[in-house]
N, C-alpha and C positions, 0 to 999 in steps of 0.2 A: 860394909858400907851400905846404906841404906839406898833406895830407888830413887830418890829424889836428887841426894848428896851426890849419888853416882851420874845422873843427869848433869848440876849445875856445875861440878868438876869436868867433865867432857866439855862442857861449852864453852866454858874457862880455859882449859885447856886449847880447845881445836880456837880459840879467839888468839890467844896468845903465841902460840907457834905461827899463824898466817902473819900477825902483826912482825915477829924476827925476819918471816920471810918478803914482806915485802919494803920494808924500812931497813933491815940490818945486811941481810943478805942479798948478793949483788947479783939477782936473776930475773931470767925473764920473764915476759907475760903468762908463755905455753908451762911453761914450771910452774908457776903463781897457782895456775888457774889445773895444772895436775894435783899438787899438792891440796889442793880445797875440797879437789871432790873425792879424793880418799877419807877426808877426815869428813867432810858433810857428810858423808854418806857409809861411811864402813863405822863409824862410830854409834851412830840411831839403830844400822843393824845389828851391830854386838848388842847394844839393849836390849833390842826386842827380841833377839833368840838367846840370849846367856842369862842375861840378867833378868827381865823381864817371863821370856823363855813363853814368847809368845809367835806372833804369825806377822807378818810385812805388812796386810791388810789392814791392822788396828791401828797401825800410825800413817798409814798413807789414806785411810778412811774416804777412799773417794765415791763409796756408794752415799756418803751422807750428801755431797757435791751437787742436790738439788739443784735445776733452772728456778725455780721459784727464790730460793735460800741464797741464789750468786746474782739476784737483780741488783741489790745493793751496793755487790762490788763493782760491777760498771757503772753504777752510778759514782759512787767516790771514783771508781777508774779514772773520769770524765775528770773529775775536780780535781785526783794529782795533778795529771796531765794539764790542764792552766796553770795549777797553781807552780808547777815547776819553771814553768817558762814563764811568768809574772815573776819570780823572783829572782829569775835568771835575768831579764831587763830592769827589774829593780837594781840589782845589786854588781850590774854587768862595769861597772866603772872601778869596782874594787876586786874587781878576776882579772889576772894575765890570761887570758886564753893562750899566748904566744909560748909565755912560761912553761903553762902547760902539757902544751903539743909539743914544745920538746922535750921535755921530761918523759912523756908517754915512749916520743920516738927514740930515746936515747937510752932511757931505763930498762922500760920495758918492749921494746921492739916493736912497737903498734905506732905504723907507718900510715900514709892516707889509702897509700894502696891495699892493704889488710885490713882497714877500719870496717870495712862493711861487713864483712866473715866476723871482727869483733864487737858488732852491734849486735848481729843475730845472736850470736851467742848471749852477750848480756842481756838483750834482750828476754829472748825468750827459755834459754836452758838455766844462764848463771842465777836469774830471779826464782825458776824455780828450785834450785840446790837451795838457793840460802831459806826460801820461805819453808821448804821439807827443813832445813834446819832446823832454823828459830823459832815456824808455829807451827808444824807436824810433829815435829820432837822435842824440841825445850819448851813451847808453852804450852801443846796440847795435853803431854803426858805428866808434866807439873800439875795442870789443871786436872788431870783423873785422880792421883794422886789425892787432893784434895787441898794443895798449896794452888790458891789460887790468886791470893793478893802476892806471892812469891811469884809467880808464873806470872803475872803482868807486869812487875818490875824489873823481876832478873831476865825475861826473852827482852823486851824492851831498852833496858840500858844497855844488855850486851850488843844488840843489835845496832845500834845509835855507837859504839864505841869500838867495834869491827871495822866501822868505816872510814873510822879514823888514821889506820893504818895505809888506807887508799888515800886521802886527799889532806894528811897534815899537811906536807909541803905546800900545797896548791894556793891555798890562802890565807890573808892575814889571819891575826889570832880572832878578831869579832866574829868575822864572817864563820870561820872554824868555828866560832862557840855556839854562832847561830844555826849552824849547819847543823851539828850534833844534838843539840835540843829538838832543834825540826826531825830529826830521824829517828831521837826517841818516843818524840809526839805520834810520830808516825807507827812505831811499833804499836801504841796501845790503840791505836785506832784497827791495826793490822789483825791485833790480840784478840780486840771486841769483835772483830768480826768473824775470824776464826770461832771465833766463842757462842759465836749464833749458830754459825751451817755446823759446827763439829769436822769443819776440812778445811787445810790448809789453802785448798785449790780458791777460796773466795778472798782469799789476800793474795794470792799470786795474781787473779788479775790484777786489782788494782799497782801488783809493784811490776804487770808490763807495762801497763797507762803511764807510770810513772817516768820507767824507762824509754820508754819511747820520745819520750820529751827529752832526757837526757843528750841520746844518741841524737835528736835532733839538732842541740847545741852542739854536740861531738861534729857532726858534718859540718857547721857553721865554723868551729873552731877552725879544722883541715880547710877552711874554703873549700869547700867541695858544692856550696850553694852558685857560687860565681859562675 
């Protein structure tokens, strides 16, 4: 199996086992969120030392992680972060939030009392797993490779379709179609950017900007602003 075939199959793969386990399989958060970083992360390193039969350093590339080359990511950082919460009161009439919060607390065990321990983490740890995923290792080393209109479509829809797994239940079917286009949108903006610095680390800002808007809805959700 070739270098590329061996990537897109892992992706495929680590996408498809989290999707059983979070829709089929009746477990919790702390499981969800063990299961992911085994496979984010034990999978990029099987590549890069077996397959690859390289060093850690060439896919975590954080000497390229320029201040000059990550201006741009807190610029977009700035415009996730409104534009998540403009669509969040645009669209806030077609969300159960209520729905929601029980589902989190019933499903998956993220109560009002844990939510903050589970912002941090989404926040700032869970965005960086999946960004070392989708643009440290599925789109950066697709794009050496030299698949590079492959590597902005296959990081991109797998990314937008991952997420799916997290929030089918949540919403009608539009808001769901709108959700997942916005997220593949968002990979190729993630992509091109990765694709300037040559490091993942300038689309992980922009996906804590993002997140931080989330988690802000998330406290709003718990009433925890009241």
């Amino acid at each position: 199996m070739g270098k590329a075939m061996w990537i897109i199959t892992a992706g495929v793969c680590a996408c498809l086992f989290l999707y059983i386990i979070e829709q089929v399989l009746d477990v919790n958060y702390a499981v969800k969120t063990a299961v992911k970083l085994v496979l984010f992360i034990l999978l990029p390193l099987f590549y890069v030392w077996k397959i690859k039969q390289g060093r850690l350093s060439e896919i975590l590339a954080l000497k390229n992680a320029g201040w000059r080359g990550l201006i741009p990511a807190f610029l977009f950082g700035f415009a996730a972060f409104s534009a998540v919460l403009a669509a969040f009161f645009i669209l806030q009439e077609s969300i159960d939030l209520a729905a929601i919060a029980y589902e989190m607390e019933t499903k998956l065990g993220i109560t009002p009392q844990v939510f903050v321990f589970v912002a941090f983490y989404v926040t700032f740890l869970n965005s960086l797993l999946e960004e070392f995923f989708f643009r440290g290792f599925l789109f950066l080393e697709l794009h050496r490779l030299g698949y590079r209109t492959t590597a902005y479509v296959f990081s991109s829809l797998l990314f937008g379709l991952y997420h799916i797994a997290i929030f089918q239940s949540w919403f009608s079917l539009p808001v769901t179609l709108l959700a997942l286009a916005g997220l593949i949108g968002v990979g190729f903006l993630f992509d091109w950017l990765v694709s300037r610095s040559d490091s993942f680390i300038s689309s992980w800002i922009v996906h804590i900007f993002a997140d931080i808007a989330i988690v802000l809805i998330g406290f709003h959700m718990f009433g925890m602003f009241s």
